[in-house]
SEVOVO-892152 format. One record per residue (C-alpha): residue number from 1; residue in three letters; y negated, x negated, z negated. Coordinates in steps of 0.02 Angstrom, whole numbers, plus 32768, in hexadecimal, padded with zeros to 4 digits. Each point is the difference from the previous one (the first is absolute). Example, Ala and Ser with C-alpha at 12.3 -4.5 7.8 and 13.67 -1.06 7.14 Angstrom:
  num  residuo     Y     X     Z
    1      ALA  80E1  7D99  7E7A
    2      SER  7F54  7FBB  8021
END
This chain:
  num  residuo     Y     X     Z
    1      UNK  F61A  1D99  3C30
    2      UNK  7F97  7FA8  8098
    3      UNK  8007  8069  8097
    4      UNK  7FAA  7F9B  80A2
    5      UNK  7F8D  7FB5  7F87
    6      UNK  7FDD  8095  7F88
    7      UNK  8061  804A  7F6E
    8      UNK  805E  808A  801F
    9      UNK  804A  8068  7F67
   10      UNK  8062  8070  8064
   11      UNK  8066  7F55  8047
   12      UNK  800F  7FCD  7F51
   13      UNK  8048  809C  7FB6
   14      UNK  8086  800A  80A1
   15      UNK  801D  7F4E  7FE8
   16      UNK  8040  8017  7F3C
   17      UNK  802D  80A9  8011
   18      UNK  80D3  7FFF  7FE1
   19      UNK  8018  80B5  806C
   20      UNK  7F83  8039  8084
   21      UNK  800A  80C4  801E
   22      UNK  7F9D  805D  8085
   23      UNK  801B  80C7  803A
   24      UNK  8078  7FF4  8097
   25      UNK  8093  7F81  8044
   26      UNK  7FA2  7FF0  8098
   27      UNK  7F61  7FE9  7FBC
   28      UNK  8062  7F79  7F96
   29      UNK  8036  7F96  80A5
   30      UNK  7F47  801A  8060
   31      UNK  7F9C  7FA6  7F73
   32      UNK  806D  7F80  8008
   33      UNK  7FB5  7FCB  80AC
   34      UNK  7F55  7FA3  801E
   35      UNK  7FBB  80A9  8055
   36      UNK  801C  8062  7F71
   37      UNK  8011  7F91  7F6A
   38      UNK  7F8E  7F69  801E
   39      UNK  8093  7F8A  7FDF
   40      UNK  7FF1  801B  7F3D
   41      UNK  80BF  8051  7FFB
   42      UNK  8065  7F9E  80A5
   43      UNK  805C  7FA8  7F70
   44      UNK  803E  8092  7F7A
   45      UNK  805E  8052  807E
   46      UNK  8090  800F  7F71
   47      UNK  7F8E  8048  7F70
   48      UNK  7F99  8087  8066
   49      UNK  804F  80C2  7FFA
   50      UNK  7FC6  808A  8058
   51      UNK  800B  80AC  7F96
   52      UNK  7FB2  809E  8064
   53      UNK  7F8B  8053  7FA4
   54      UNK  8041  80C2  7FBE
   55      UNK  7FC7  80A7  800F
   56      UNK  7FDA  8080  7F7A
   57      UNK  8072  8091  8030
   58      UNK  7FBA  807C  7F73
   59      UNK  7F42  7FE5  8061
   60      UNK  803E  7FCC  80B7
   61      UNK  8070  8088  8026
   62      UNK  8007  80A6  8078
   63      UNK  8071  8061  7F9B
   64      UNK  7F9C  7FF8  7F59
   65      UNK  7F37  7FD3  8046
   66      UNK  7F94  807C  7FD5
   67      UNK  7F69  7FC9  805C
   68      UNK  8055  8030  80CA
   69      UNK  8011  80C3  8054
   70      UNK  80B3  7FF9  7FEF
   71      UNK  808E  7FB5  7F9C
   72      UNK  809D  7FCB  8068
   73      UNK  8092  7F9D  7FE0
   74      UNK  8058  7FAB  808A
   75      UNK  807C  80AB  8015
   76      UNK  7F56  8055  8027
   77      UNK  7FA4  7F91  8049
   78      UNK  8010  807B  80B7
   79      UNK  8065  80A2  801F
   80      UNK  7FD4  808D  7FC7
   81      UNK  7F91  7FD3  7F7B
   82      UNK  7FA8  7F80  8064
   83      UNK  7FB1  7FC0  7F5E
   84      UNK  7FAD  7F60  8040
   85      UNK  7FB1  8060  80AD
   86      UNK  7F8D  805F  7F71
   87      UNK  7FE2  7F67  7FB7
   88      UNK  7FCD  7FBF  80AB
   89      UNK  7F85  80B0  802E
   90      UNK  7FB4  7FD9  7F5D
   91      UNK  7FDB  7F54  8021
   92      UNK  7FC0  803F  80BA
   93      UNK  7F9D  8097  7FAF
   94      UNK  7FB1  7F77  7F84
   95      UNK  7FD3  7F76  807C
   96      UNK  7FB9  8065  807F
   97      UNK  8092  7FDF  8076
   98      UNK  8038  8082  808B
   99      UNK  8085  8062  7FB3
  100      UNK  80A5  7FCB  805D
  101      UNK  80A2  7FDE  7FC5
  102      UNK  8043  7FB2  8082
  103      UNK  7F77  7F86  8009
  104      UNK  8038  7F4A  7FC9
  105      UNK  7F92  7FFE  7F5C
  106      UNK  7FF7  7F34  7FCE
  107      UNK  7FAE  7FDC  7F51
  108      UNK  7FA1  7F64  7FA1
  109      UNK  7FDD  7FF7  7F63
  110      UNK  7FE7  7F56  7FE0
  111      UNK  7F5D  7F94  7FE6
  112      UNK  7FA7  7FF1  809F
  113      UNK  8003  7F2E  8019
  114      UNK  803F  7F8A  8090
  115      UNK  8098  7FB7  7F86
  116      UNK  8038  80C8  8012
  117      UNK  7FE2  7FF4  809E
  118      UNK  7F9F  8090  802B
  119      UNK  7F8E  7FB1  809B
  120      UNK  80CB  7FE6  804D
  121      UNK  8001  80CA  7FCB
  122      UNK  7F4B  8026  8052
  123      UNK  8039  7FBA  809F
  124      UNK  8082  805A  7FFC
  125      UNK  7FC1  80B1  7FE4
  126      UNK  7FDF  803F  80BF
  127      UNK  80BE  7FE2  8017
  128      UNK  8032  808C  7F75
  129      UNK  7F7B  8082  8034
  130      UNK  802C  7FD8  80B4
  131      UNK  80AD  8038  7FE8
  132      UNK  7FC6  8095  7F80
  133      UNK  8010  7FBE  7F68
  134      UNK  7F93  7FF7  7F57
  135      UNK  7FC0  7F90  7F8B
  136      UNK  7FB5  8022  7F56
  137      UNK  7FCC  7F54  7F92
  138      UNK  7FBB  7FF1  7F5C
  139      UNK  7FB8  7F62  7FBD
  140      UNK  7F79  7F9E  7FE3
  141      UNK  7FBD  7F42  802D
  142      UNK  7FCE  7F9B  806A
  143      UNK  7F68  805A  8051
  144      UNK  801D  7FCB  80B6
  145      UNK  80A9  805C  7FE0
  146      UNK  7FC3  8090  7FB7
  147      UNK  7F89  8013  8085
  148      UNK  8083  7FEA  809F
  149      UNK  8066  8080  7F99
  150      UNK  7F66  8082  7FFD
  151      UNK  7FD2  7FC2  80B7
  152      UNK  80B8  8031  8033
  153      UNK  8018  80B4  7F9D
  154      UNK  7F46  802C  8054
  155      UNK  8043  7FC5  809D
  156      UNK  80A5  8066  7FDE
  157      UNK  7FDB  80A5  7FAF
  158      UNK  8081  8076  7FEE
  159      UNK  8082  7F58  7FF2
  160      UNK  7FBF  7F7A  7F7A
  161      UNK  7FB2  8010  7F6C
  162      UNK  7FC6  7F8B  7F87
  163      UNK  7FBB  8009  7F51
  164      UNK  7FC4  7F7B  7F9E
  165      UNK  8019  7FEA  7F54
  166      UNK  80B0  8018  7FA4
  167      UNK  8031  809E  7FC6
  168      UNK  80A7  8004  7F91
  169      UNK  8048  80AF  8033
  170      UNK  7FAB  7FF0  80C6
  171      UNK  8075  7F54  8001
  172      UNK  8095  8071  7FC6
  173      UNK  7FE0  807A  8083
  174      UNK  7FF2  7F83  807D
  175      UNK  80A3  7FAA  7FE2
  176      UNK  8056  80A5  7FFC
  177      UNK  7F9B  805B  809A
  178      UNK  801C  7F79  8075
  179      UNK  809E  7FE7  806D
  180      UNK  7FE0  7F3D  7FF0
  181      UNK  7FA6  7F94  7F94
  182      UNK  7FAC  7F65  804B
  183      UNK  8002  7F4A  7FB3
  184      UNK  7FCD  7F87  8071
  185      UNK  7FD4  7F6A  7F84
  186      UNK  7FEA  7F4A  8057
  187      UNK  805F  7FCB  7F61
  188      UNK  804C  8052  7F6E
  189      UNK  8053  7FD4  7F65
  190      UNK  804B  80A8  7FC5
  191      UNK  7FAD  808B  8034
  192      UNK  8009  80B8  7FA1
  193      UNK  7FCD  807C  808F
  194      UNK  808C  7FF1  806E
  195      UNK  8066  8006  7F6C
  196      UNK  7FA8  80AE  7FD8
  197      UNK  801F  8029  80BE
  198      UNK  80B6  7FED  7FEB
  199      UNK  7FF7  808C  7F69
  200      UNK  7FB5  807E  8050
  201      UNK  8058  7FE0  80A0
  202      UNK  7F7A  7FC5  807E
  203      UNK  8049  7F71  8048
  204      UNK  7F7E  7F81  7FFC
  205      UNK  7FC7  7F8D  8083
  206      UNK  7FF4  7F44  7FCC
  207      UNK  8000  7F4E  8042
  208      UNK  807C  7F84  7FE7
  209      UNK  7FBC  7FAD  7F58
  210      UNK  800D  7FEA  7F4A
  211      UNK  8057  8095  7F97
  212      UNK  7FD7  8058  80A8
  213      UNK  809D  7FB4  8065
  214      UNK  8067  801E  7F57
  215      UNK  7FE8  80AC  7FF5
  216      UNK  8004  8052  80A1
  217      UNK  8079  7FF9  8085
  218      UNK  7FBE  8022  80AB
  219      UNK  805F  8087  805E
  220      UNK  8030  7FA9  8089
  221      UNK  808B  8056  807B
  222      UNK  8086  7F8A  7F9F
  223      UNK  7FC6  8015  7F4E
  224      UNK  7FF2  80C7  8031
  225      UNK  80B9  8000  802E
  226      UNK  8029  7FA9  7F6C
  227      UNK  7F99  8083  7F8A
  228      UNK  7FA6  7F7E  7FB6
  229      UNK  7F52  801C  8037
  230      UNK  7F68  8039  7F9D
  231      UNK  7F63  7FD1  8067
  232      UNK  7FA6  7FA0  8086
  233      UNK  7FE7  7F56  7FFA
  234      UNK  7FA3  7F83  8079
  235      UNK  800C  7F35  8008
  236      UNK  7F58  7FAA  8051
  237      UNK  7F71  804A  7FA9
  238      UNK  7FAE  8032  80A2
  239      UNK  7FB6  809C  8055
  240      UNK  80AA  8000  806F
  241      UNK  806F  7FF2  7F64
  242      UNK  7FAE  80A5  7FA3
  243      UNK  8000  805A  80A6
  244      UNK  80A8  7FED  800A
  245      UNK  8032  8032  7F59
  246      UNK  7F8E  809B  8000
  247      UNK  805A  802B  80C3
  248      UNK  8092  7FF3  7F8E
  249      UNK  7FDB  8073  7F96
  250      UNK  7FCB  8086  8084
  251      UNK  80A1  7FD7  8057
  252      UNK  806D  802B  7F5B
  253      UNK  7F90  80AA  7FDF
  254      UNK  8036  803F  8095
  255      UNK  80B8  7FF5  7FD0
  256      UNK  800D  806D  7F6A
  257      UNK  80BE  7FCE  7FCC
  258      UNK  7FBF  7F4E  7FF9
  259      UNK  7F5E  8018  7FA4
  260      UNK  804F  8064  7F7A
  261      UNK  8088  7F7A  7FE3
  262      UNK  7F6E  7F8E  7FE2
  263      UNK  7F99  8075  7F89
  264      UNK  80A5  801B  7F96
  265      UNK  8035  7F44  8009
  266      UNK  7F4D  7FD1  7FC6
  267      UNK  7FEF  8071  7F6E
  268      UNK  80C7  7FB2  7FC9
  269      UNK  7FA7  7F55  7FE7
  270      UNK  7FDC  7FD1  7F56
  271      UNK  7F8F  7F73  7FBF
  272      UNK  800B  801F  7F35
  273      UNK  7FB4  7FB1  7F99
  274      UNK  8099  7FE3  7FAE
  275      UNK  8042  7F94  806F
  276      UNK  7F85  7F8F  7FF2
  277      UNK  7FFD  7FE3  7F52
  278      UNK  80B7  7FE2  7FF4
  279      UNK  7FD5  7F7D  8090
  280      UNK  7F76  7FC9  7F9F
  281      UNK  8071  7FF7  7F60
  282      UNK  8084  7F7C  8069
  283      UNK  7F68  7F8E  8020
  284      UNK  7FCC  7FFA  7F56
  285      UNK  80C2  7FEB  7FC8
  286      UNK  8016  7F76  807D
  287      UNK  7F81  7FA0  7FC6
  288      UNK  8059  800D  7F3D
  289      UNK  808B  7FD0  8041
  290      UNK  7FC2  7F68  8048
END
C-alpha cells in the first residue's frame, strides 16, 4: 500500500486485483507508461484488457431519434431527401448561425475543460471561420473556457455559437446538424461522442489517444482508397496538428464522392454493447478457468 511515503488504496487494489479492465485497448497500453499511469501498472502488462465502451442504439440513433428535424438512415442520408441538410438548417436556424449549407458546420458537445482540449479548439477557431466554416458548442466548465468560447462566438457572429449548459435534445441536434463532430481530448480512455458521431454520420475529428485512436480511422489518401476511413485524426496535440485535420476536412467536403463514402462508412460502424459484454464475459471466464 505505501506510495512515495503515503498509502495509496488505488496501488493496493491494482496490486491484488487478478484482471485489470479499462474502456479501450489503447487506453490499456498508455496507462501502462509513467506519463499516464504513474508506474502503478508497468508490471501487469498480461492481466490488463481494454473493452471499448458501447453505444445505446435504441437512444443514439438517426433513424429512430425523435429529438432531431429529420430522420435518415445511411440510404438517405443525401439525395433527394437530403435528410441530414434539414437537420443541419435546423441546427443553423437554432444557433443563430448564417443559414448555408455548404458551410463546413463543426460541432462540440463535450464539457468545456483543458483534458478535452478545448483551449487546443479556441486557438483553433479563426482557421474554420477563415475558410467559411461554423462552429456551434455546447457545454459547460471551466470558466476561462466558457468565457474564450463566448469571447470567440461574439467575435464571430453569424459563424460560432456557444451555449452553456447541457441540453439533452440541443446535444442530439448537434451531433446530427453538424458535418463533423470535434473531440480534441489531451487524453482519453473511451470516449462516447465520436462514437455518436459515427451514427449519425458526421465524421468526427479526434486526436490520436485513448478509445479515440480505436475508433476512428483518419481518412488519409491511402485509408480513402482502401474505403476504410471514417474521420480525421491528428498526432501531436498542437495548434498545427488540429489545423491540419480541420484543412482535412474542408479538403474532403469539397469532393462529394469522397465525403459521402465517409458518411456511409461511418454510420456502418458499430460499437454494441453487446460486444462488450461477451468480451467482458471471456475475462470473467478466464479468470474461472484459471
Amino acid at each position: 500500500m505505501e506510495f512515495y511515503g503515503h498509502v495509496s488504496f488505488l496501488k493496493a487494489g491494482l496490486y491484488y486485483a487478478d484482471r485489470i479492465t479499462t474502456v479501450s485497448p489503447t487506453y490499456a497500453r498508455e496507462i501502462q507508461t509513467q506519463a499516464h499511469g504513474a508506474g502503478l501498472l508497468q508490471t501487469r502488462t498480461y492481466d490488463i484488457t481494454g473493452i471499448l465502451n458501447g453505444v445505446d442504439y435504441s437512444i443514439w440513433s438517426p433513424s429512430v431519434d425523435e429529438t432531431i428535424a429529420s430522420k435518415y438512415t445511411a440510404a438517405k442520408v443525401s439525395g433527394k431527401s437530403k435528410c441530414k441538410s434539414k437537420c443541419k438548417t435546423a441546427l443553423q436556424e437554432r444557433m443563430g448561425l448564417e443559414r448555408d449549407d455548404d458551410a463546413l458546420l463543426f460541432g462540440v458537445v463535450n464539457r468545456l475543460t483543458e483534458q478535452k482540449g478545448l483551449d487546443l479548439l479556441l486557438s483553433a477557431v479563426p482557421d474554420i471561420v477563415q475558410r467559411g466554416g461554423q462552429l456551434v458548442v455546447l457545454g459547460t466548465g471551466d470558466p476561462a473556457l466558457e468565457t474564450g468560447m463566448k469571447n470567440a462566438a461574439a467575435s464571430h457572429p453569424g459563424a460560432v455559437a456557444v451555449e452553456l449548459g447541457f441540453d439533452e435534445v440541443l446535444s442530439h441536434s448537434i451531433i446530427a446538424g453538424s458535418d463533423v463532430v470535434m473531440v480534441p481530448s489531451r487524453f482519453e480512455p473511451c470516449g462516447l461522442t465520436q462514437l455518436y458521431a459515427l451514427a449519425y454520420g458526421s465524421p468526427p475529428l479526434v486526436h490520436r489517444v485513448g478509445g479515440l485512436a480505436d475508433t476512428v480511422v483518419d481518412s488519409s489518401l491511402e485509408n480513402l482508397a482502401d474505403e476504410s476511413a471514417t474521420g480525421f485524426v491528428f498526432d501531436t496535440f498542437d495548434r498545427t496538428g488540429i489545423v491540419g485535420a480541420i484543412r482535412r476536412a474542408f479538403a474532403l467536403k469539397a469532393r462529394r464522392t469522397d465525403w459521402k463514402g465517409v458518411v456511409k462508412r461511418a454510420m456502418g460502424q458499430r460499437f454494441s454493447w453487446e460486444a462488450a459484454a461477451l468480451k467482458y464475459a471471456e475475462v470473467y471466464q478466464g479468470l474461472i478457468d484459471r
